[in-house]
Structures are given as structure tokens and as C-alpha cells.
N, C-alpha and C positions, 0 to 999 in steps of 0.2 A: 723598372719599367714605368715609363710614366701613362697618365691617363690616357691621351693622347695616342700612347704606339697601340692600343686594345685592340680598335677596330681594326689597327693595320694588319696585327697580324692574323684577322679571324676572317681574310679574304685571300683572293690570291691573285698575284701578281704577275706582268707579261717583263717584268722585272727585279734585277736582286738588290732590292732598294737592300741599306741598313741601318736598323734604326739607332736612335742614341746612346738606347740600353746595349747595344753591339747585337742584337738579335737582325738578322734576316728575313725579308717578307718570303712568304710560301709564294711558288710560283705555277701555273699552268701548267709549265712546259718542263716540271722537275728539273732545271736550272740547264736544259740544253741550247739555250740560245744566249744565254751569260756572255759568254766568248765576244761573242758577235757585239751585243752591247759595250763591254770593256772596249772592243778594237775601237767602234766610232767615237767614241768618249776617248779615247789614247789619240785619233784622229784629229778632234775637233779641238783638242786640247792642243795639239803642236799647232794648228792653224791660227788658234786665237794669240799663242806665244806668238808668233811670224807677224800675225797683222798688228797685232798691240805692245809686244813685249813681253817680257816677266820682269817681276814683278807688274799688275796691272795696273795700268793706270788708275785713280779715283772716278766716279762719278760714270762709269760706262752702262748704257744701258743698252738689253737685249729681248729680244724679242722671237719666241719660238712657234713657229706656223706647225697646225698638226702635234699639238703637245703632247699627247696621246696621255698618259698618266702623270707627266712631269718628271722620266728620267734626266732629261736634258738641261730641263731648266734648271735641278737639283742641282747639276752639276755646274752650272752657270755660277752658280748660288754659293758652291764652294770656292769653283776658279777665281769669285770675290768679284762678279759686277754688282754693283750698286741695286739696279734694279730690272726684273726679268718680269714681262709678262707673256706667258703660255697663252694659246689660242687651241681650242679643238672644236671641229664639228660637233661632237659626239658629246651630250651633256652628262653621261657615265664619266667618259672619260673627264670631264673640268671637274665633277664631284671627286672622281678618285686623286687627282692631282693635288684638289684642295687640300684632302684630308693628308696624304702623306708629306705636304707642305708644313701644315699645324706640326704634326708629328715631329717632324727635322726642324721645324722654331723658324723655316725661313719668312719670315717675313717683309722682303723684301723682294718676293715673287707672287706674284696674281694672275690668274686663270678667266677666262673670259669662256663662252660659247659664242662662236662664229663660223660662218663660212669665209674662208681665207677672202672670196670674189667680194665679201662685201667690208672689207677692212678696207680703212681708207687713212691715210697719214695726219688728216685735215683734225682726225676725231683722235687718233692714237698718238700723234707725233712723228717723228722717224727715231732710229734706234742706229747704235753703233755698230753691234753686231743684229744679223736677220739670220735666225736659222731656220732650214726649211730641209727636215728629214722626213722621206719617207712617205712623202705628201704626193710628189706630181704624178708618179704611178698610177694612182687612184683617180685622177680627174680627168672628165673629159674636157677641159680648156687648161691642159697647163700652160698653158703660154701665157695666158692672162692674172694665173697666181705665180707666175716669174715675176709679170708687171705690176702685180701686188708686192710681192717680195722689193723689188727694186723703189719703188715710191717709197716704202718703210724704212729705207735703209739710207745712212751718211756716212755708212764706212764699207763694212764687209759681208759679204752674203755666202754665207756657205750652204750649200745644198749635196745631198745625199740622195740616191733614188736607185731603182733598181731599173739594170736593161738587158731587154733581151731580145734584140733586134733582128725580124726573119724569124721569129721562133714558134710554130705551132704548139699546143700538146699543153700537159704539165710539167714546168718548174717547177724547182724550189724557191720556196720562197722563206729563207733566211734557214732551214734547215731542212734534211730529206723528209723529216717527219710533217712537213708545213709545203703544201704542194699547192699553186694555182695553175 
């Protein structure tokens, strides 16, 4: 285990990261919502095959709106783009991102704190892939972090969200145990 996985695994996790040594981060939710992450990463993975191919092309860069810990971008990091920078609201979450970044060596992925509304292509660039999970549920202008998403983007924008259209009361929210 290196110095690096320590901190990882003496917190817990809203995912089943694993680290180099082959250990597993402890998670909140005793690994009930695993599933559910596998599937969008099994998702997002046939998607970026369709838009770009497999093997990937060189030199693709992506960009993750709402990084929350950096599952996504991790994966990014494997599926082999070039360069990935994660975005969260939440400076918890860009510090937890950082750290299991170090951890996994990627170094080719960067974490910023922002609000999506104030990202702008002019300061960032555009990106090949825009991923944007998880995000517009939460806000009250999603329309305008679509128009975020779309100015960042030169190729593919995949988005994820939850709907529950006409719906009073409590849902689930990604498990019966997680109700809003």
C-alpha cells in the first residue's frame, strides 16, 4: 500500500473506488449503490466507444461538470483520454477528488471548484467529451448549465439526470434506502 492510498482508505466513500494495492475504499452506503455506479460507467463507456471508437483516439480531452469525488473522471483516466478536468460546487468534494487522484497516479486529471453557471470556454477551452451527471436535477437554471455544457463542448455531451415528471411525495433517489 502506498503512502498515498492511507488517507484513502481511513474515510468513506459514495463510491467503490480501488486502489493500486487492490484494496477498496469503505463506503457510506456499505456498497448498496455500487450497481448503479458500474451501470453508468458500463453506459458512458459504450457511448464514448460509438462517439470516438475503441481503441481511443490520442490527445482527447474531457471534461466532468458535478465531479462529485472524481468516479467519472477516474474512469475517463482509464478509458485513456489524454486529459480530464473534474469541476464540483462543493470544495469537500474537489479535495476528495484530489486525493484519490494522487492515490491512482492520475495525473492527467485536475479538479477545479466552480459553479457550472460560471464556467466559461473562453478561460477553460472546449473539450471533446462534456460529461454532465447528476447535475441538472439540483439546479434551479438547468437550462443555462446545458448552455454551459454545450459552449464547452467540440464533440459529445452526455448527460445523466434523474426524472420524475408529475411526481409529489418521496422518491428514490438511486436507492430505496436514499429517498427525496
Amino acid at each position: 500500500m502506498s503512502e498515498s492510498e492511507a488517507p484513502c482508505l481511513q474515510k468513506q466513500w459514495f463510491y467503490p473506488f480501488v486502489l493500486p494495492s487492490g484494496k477498496t475504499v469503505p463506503s457510506y452506503h456499505d456498497g448498496e449503490l455500487d450497481a448503479i455506479h458500474h451501470t453508468r460507467t458500463t453506459m458512458m463507456r459504450d457511448a464514448i466507444a460509438s462517439a470516438f471508437g475503441a481503441p481511443l483516439p490520442s490527445k482527447l480531452a474531457a471534461i466532468d461538470l458535478a465531479s462529485h469525488q472524481g468516479w467519472f473522471s477516474a474512469k475517463l483516466h482509464e478509458f485513456g483520454f489524454d486529459r480530464i478536468v473534474g469541476v464540483d460546487a462543493r470544495t469537500e468534494h474537489v479535495a476528495d477528488a484530489r486525493l484519490m487522484a494522487e492515490a491512482l497516479g492520475h495525473s492527467r486529471t485536475t479538479f477545479r471548484q466552480s459553479d457550472v453557471h460560471a464556467l466559461h470556454a473562453d478561460d477553460l477551452g472546449t473539450f471533446d467529451l462534456v460529461l454532465c451527471f447528476g447535475l441538472i436535477y439540483h439546479l434551479e437554471n438547468p437550462i443555462g448549465a446545458l448552455r454551459v455544457a454545450r459552449a464547452l463542448c467540440r464533440g459529445t455531451c452526455l448527460i445523466e439526470t434523474q426524472v420524475a415528471p408529475g411526481q409529489s411525495g418521496w422518491m428514490d433517489f438511486g436507492s430505496y434506502r436514499f429517498v427525496r
